[in-house]
PLY file of the C-alpha trace (Angstrom):
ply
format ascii 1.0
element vertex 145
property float x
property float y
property float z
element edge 144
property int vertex1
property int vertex2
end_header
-8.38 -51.52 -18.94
-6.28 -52.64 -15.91
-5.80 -55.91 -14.61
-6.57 -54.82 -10.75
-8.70 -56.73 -9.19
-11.32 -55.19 -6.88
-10.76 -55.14 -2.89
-12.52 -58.07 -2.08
-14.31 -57.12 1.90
-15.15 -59.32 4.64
-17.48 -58.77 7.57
-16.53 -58.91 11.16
-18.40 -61.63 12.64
-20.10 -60.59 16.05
-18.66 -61.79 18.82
-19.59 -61.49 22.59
-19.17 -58.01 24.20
-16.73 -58.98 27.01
-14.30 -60.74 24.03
-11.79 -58.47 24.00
-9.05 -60.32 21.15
-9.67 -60.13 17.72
-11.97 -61.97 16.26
-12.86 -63.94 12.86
-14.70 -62.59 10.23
-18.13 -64.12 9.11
-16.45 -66.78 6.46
-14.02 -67.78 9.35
-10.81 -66.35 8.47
-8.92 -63.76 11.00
-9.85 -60.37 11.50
-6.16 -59.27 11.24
-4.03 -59.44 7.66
-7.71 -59.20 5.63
-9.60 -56.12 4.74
-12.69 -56.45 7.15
-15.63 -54.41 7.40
-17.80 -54.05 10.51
-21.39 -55.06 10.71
-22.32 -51.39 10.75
-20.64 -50.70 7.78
-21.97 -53.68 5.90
-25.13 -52.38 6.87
-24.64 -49.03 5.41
-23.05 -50.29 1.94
-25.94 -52.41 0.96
-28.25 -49.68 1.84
-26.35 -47.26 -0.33
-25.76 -49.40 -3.02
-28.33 -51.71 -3.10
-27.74 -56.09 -2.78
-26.27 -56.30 -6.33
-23.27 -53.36 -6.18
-22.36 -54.18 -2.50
-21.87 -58.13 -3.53
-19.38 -56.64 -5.85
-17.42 -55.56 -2.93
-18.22 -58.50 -0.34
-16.82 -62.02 0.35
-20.28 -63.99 -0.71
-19.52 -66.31 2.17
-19.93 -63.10 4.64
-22.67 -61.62 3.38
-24.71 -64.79 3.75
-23.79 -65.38 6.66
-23.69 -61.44 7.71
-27.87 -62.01 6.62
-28.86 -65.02 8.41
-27.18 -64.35 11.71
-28.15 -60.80 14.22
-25.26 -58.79 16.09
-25.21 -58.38 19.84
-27.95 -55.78 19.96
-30.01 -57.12 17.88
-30.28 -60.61 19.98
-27.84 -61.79 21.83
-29.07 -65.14 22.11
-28.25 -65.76 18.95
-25.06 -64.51 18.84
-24.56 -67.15 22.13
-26.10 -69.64 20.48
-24.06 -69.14 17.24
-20.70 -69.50 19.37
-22.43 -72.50 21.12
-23.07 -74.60 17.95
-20.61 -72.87 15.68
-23.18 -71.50 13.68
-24.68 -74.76 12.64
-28.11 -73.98 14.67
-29.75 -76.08 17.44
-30.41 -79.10 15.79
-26.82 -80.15 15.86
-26.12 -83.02 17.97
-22.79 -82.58 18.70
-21.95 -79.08 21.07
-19.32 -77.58 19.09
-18.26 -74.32 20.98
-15.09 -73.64 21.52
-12.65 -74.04 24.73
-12.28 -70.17 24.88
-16.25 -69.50 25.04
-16.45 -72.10 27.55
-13.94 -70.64 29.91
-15.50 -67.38 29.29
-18.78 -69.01 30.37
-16.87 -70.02 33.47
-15.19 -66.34 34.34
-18.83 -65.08 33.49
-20.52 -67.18 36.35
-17.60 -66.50 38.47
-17.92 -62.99 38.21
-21.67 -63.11 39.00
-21.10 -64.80 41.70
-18.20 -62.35 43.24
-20.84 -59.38 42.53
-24.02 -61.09 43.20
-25.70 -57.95 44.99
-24.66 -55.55 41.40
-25.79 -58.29 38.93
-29.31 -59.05 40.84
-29.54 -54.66 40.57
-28.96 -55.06 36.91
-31.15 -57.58 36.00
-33.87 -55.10 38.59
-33.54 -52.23 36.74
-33.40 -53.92 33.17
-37.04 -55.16 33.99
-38.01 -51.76 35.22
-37.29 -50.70 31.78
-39.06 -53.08 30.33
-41.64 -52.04 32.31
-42.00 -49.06 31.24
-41.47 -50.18 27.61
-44.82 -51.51 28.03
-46.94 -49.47 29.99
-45.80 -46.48 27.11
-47.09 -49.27 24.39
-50.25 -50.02 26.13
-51.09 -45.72 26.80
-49.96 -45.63 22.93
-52.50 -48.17 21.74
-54.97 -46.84 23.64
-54.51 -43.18 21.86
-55.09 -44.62 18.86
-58.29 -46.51 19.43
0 1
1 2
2 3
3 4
4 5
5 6
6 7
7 8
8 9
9 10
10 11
11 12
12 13
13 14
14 15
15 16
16 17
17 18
18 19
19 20
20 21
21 22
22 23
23 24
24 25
25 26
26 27
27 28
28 29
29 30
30 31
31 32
32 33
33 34
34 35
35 36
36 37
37 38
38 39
39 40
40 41
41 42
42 43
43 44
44 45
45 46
46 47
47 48
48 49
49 50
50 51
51 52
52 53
53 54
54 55
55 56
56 57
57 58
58 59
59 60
60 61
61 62
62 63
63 64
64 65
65 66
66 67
67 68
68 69
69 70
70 71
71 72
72 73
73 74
74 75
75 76
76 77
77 78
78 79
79 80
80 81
81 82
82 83
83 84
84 85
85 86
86 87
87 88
88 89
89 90
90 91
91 92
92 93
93 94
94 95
95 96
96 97
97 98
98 99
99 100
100 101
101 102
102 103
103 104
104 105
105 106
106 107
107 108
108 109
109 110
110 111
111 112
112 113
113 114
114 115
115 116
116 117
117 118
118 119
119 120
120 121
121 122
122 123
123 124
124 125
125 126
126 127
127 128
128 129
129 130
130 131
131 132
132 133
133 134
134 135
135 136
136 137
137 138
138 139
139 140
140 141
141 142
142 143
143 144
């Protein structure tokens, strides 16, 4: 029997795609000088090994945390509104982002603004897809009836 403890994992907490430092992990500490684990690959080890094994591997604080909160893809709103209210939801009363997000906030609008004609194409062609999302949903439901 050895005394060797386990390597303890935490999650990467997801951050904002144009965030380009290092981030925190989903308990709060720093990404760098602790073994982190990306969303992905938190993903992927409860899957393999089920809720109980994983949690032998896992900060607890991350993986609750990791399970109440999306990434990026998943819904983005969230992940703003986590960095908006520092993960305390919308009923806080107090706005507790932090003085990076809200600069990035700022460079975000400025950039829109500097590349107005690009962003309005975007947002165009984003609702085209959608568009299409929805006319192949409505041709699918109607092959089934």
């Amino acid at each position: 029997m050895t005394d060797e403890k386990p390597s303890i994992n935490h999650v990467e907490r997801p951050a904002p795609p144009w965030r380009s430092t290092p981030g925190r992990t989903e308990c709060g500490l720093p990404v760098a000088g602790h073994p982190v684990i990306t969303r992905t690959e938190f993903e992927d080890m409860v899957r393999r090994l089920g809720d109980q094994r994983a949690s032998m591997f896992l900060c607890m604080t991350c993986w609750s945390t990791a399970s109440r909160w999306p990434d990026w893809v998943t819904d983005p709103v969230q992940v703003v509104m986590r960095e908006t209210y520092g993960g305390r939801g919308r009923t806080t009363a107090t706005n507790r982002a932090e003085p990076t997000f809200r600069d990035e906030l700022r460079a975000l609008a400025a950039l829109v603004d500097a590349h107005r004609d690009e962003f309005d194409a975007y947002l165009t062609g984003l609702g085209d897809t959608a568009s299409l999302d929805a006319a192949r949903t409505r041709r699918h439901r109607r092959n089934i009836r």
